[in-house]
C-alpha angles and dihedrals in degrees: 000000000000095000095058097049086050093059088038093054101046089043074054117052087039079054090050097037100059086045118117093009111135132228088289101060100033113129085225118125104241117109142233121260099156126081116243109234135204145166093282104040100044107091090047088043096043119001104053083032107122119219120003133001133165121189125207114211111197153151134234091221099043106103098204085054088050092051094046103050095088092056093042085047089046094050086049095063102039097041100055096168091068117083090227113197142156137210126205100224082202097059102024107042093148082069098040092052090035087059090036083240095182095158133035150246082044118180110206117185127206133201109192100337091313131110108242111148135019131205111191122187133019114325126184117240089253096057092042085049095056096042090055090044101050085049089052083056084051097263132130108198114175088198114064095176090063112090115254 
């Protein structure tokens, strides 16, 4: 009987230990393409950053910014000429009040280092992918469901 608790406890506490982490800390293979920011690395990653950024604020516990950190990480990889980064409102609140972030997930874009589009909510990969799109032709278009 003792063998078998030892190997069900330790499947789980593993089990126990990876609960509630966020995108970041998954032990899932996928890897990072987005630059971590917090309060002290903001103004050098975005704004002195020259050209397009888009910053991710998040939360380790919201459910919709977990869902939507593959397809954040994906665009990442795939669109290189966006300065893709992420804040964890949890760890980083000067940030969050600093932006007025009073929903998340809360997609902020930059053009050189300064605010000029939101997206707030849950947004699938196709619609984040037009509105970036639409700011790297030069517009801003709140809306990324309207044609452009």
């Amino acid at each position: 009987m003792r063998t078998l608790l030892i190997p069900l406890l330790l499947t789980t506490l593993l089990l126990l230990n990876n609960c509630g982490r966020g995108p970041e800390t998954a032990s899932d293979s996928t890897p990072t393409h987005s630059v971590q920011i917090q309060d002290g690395n903001f103004q050098r990653e975005i704004e002195q950053h020259q050209g397009l950024a888009v910053v991710d604020f998040w939360a380790a516990w919201c459910g919709p910014c977990r869902t939507m950190a593959p397809a954040f990480e994906q665009l990442a990889a795939e669109m290189t000429t966006i300065k893709f980064a992420r804040v964890d409102v949890d760890k980083n609140a000067k940030l969050a009040d600093q932006f007025k972030i009073d929903a998340i997930p809360s997609l902020v874009l930059f053009r050189d280092g300064r605010e000029v589009s939101r997206l707030l909510g849950y947004h699938p990969p196709d619609e984040i992918r037009r509105w970036l799109e639409a700011a790297a032709r030069g517009s801003t278009n709140p809306n990324p469901t309207a044609k452009l």
